[in-house]
N, C-alpha and C positions, 0 to 999 in steps of 0.2 A: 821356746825350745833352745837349749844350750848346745855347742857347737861340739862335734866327736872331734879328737885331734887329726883331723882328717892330714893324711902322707906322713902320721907318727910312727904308722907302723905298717909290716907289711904282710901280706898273707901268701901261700903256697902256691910253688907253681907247677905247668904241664910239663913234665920230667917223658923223657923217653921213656924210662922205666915204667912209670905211672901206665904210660900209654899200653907200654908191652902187657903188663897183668890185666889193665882193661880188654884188650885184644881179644885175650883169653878166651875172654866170657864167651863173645858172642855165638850166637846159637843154643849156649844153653841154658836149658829153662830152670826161670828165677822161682825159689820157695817164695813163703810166705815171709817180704821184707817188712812189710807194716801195714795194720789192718789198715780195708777200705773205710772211708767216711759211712758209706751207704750198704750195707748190707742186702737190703731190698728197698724194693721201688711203691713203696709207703705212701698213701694220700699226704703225709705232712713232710714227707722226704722229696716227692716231685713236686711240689708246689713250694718250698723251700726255696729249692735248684731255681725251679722258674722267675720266682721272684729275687732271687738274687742278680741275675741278668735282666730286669725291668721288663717280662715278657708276664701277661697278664690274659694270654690265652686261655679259656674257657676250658677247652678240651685236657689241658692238664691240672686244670685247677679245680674246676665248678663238676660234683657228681652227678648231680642231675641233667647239666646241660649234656656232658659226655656220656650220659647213661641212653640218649637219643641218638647219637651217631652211630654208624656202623661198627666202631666200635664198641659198642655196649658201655661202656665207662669209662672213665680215666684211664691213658694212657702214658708213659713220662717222655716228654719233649725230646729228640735223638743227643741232645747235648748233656743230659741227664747223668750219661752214664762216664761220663766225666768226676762223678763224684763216688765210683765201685773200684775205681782201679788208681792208687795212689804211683802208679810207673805210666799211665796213658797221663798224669794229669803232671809229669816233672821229675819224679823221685829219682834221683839216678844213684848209681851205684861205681866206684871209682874212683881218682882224682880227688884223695880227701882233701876239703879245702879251697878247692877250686870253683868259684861262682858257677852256678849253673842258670841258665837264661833259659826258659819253654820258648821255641820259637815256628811251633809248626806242626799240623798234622797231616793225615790223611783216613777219612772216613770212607767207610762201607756199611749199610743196615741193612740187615735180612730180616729184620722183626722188631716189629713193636717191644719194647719191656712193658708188661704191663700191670697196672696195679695189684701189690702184691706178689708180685714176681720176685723169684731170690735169684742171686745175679753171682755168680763166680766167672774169675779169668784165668788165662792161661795165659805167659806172657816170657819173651828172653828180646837181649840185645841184640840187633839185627846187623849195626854195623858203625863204622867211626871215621870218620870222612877230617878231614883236616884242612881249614880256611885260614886265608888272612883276610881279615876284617878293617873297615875304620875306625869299628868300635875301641877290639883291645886287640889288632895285630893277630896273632896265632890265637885259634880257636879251634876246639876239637869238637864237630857236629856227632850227638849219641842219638843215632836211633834205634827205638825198640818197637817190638810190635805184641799187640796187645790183643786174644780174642775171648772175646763178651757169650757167656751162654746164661737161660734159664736154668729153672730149677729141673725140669723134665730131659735138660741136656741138647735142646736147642740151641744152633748158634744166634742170637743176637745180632753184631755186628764184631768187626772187626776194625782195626785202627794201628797205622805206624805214627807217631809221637816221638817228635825229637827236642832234645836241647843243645845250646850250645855252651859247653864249657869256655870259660876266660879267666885272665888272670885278672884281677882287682885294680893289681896296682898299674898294669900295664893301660888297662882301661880310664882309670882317674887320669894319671899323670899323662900320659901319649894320645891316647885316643883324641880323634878330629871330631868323631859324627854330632856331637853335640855342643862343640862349642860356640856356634850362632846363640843356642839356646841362653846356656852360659852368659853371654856377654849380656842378650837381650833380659833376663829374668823373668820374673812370674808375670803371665797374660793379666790383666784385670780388665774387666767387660762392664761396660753400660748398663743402665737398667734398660733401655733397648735391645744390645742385642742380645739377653737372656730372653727376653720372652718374643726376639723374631725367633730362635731359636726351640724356643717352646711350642711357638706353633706346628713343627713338626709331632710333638708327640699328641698334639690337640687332634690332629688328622691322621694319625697311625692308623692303619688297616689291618686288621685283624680279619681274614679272610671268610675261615670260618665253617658255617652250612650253607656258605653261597657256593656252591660247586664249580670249580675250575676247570674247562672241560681242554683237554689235548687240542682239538680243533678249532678252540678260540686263542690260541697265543701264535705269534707272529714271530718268526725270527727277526732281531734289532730291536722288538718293544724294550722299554725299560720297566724296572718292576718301582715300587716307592722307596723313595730314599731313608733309611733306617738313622734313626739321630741317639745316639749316647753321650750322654754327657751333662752338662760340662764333668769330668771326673773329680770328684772328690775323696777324701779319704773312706769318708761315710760308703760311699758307694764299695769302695775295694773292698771293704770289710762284708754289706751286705751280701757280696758275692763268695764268701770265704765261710758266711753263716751257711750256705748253699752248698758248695761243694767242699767247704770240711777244713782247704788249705794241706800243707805237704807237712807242715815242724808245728801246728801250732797244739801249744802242751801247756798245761797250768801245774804248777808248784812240784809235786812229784813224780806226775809225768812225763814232767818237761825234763826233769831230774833222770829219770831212767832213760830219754832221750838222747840226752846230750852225756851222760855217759856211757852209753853203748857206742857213740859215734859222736867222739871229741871233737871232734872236724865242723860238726855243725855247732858247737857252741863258741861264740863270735862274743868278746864282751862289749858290751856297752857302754857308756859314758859314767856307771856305777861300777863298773868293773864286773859285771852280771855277765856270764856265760847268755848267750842269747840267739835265737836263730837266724840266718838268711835270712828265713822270710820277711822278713821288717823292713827290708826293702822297699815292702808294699806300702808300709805305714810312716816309717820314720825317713824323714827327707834327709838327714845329715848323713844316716850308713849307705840312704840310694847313693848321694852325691861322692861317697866314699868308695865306693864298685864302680865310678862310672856315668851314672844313668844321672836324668836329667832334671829328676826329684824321683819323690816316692811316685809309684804309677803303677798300672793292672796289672791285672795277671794275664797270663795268654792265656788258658783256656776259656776264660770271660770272654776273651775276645774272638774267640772261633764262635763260642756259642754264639756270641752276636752275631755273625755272619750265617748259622743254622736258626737264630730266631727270624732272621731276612726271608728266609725259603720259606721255613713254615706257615711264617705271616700269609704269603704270596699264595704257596702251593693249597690253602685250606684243608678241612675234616680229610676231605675223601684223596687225597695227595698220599705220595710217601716219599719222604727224605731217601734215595739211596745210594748218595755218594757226595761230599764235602770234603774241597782243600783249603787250607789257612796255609798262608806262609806270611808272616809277622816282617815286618821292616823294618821297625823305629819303636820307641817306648812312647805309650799316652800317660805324660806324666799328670798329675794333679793340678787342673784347671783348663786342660787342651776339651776341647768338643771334637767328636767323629760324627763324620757323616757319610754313611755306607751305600754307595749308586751299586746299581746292577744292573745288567740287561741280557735277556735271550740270544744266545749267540749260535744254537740249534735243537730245535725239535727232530724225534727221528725215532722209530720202532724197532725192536729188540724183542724176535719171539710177539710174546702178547702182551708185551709193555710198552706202551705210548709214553716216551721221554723227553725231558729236556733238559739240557745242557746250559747253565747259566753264569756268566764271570760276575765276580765283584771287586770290588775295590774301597776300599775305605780311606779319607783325608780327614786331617784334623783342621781348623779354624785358618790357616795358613798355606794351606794345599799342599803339604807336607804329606806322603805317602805312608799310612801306619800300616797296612794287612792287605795283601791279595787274597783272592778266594775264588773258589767257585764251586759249582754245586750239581748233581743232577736227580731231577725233581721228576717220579712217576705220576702220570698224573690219569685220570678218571677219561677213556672215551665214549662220546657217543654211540658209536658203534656197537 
């Protein structure tokens, strides 16, 4: 790979002005800025999704095994719906030019999507918070909120989704947060500790039809430690086959893309108009914004934190509520590994619940994503 003239040139920055017409917005509700990936919740669309995040649950994949659970059949994973709404999964609107980073949600489920299911949102700008970071200094936090119904006009769930705008150049050239990374370079691993670290997926738990009853978890248990990794580029893309990605466009699409919204076309080392997103892919434009190589995406990585619960909570469980709040980039070659544990059980009306934290490190004990979750689960009683 050939080197971008990285500090040749510079890109847009967060102007008052900018800020002021973004202001604007908030509260009101957004048309239709660019269709979803997913339209419906498709046997090859939620199994897609699942396999894009390495989750190889039964219940969203296999129709026979799901056609035995109380569900009657395939139903699509709570992180799913990360691929219907391109503003819960990044899109932002604003600040033309100005990098945008995903760095955090907040879920709620009221229902299953379920096979076959048509999936429409409703969605506006909630509000614009303004940071100094170590990354790039001034940062403007966008959140928006997002809600999810069926086709009969059920809500689904709902979700606040934010990013954090930066400037590029503030971030390459000033930014701290990653220059250990920097100095040190790319990890490379033994043939040991690949496959000590393989043994977590050799022992992954897939919970399942073994029913998790309210009265059998303990507050302070841990739940099993969830392993991603090591990241490769291979990986970020398989997640991107799944949930769709925010620019990715071939020859004339990308063409009526990038000129409807100039802002996203960034050229490349060909002089090609080309998108952000490559950041995921190509390590010279990551290390040109900043970031520490190419590395995930956030919503990959919340879903990993809802593929942790669901692991845990089995069939008869329901996901009804997950936060991700992102810390650091996993760039290409870092391993995660996601701890959890019960922090309270407690009833809610005739729902038996639990309240669970997580936490995610990479290989280094480097903090990448908080989380936590609460998980209804099946009583005895």
């Amino acid at each position: 790979m050939s080197s971008s003239p990285v500090g040749q040139r510079s890109f847009p920055k967060i102007t008052e002005q900018g800020l002021d017409d973004l202001r604007r917005r908030i509260g009101v509700k957004i048309g239709q800025t660019a269709e979803p990936w997913c339209y419906e919740a498709t046997r090859d669309n939620i199994r897609h999704y699942a396999h894009g995040i390495g989750d190889d649950n039964p219940l969203w994949c296999d129709p026979e095994y799901a056609a035995k659970t109380k569900h009657g059949g395939i139903v699509a994973l709570p992180s799913f719906l990360y691929s219907t709404s391109r503003i819960v999964s990044g899109y932002v609107g604003g600040l033309p030019g100005v990098h945008a980073m995903w760095s955090g949600s907040d879920w709620t489920w009221h229902k299953y999507a379920k096979r076959n299911d048509t999936i429409s949102t409703e969605s506006y700008l909630k509000d614009c918070i303004e940071h100094e970071t170590r990354f790039a200094g001034k940062a403007i936090q966008q959140i928006y909120h997002v809600d999810f119904f069926n086709q009969t006009g059920d809500k689904l769930a709902e979700a606040d989704t934010w990013c954090f705008r930066t400037e590029r150049d503030h971030a390459r050239e000033k930014g701290t947060k990653y220059k250990s990374v920097h100095e040190k370079g790319h990890v490379t691993y033994s043939d040991e500790q690949i496959q000590e670290a393989y043994k977590l997926y050799a022992h992954e738990e897939v919970r399942g039809a073994n029913t998790r009853y309210w009265e059998d978890v303990t507050e302070g248990e841990a739940l099993p430690v969830l392993f991603k990794g090591p990241m490769t580029v291979t990986g970020f893309i398989a997640y991107a086959q799944g949930w769709g990605g925010l620019y990715i466009r071939a020859n004339k699409l990308a063409w009526q893309l990038i000129d409807a919204h100039p802002g996203v076309g960034i050229k490349n080392r060909f002089g090609i108009p080309d998108v952000p997103e490559r950041v995921h892919w190509e390590e010279d434009f990551a290390l040109e914004v900043g970031a520490p190589g190419a590395y995930d995406y956030g919503p990959e990585r919340s879903s990993w934190l809802m593929h942790q619960l669901t692991n845990w909570m089995g069939d008869d469980g329901f996901l009804r509520k997950a936060e991700c709040k992102i810390r650091r980039h996993n760039p290409e070659g870092d391993m995660i590994f996601i701890k959890a544990k019960v922090v309270r059980k407690y009833k809610e009306g005739n729902r038996h619940l639990v309240e669970i934290s997580q936490e995610a490190h990479n290989q280094n004990d480097e903090l990448s994503v908080l989380g936590s979750g609460i998980v209804e689960l099946p009583s005895r009683g």
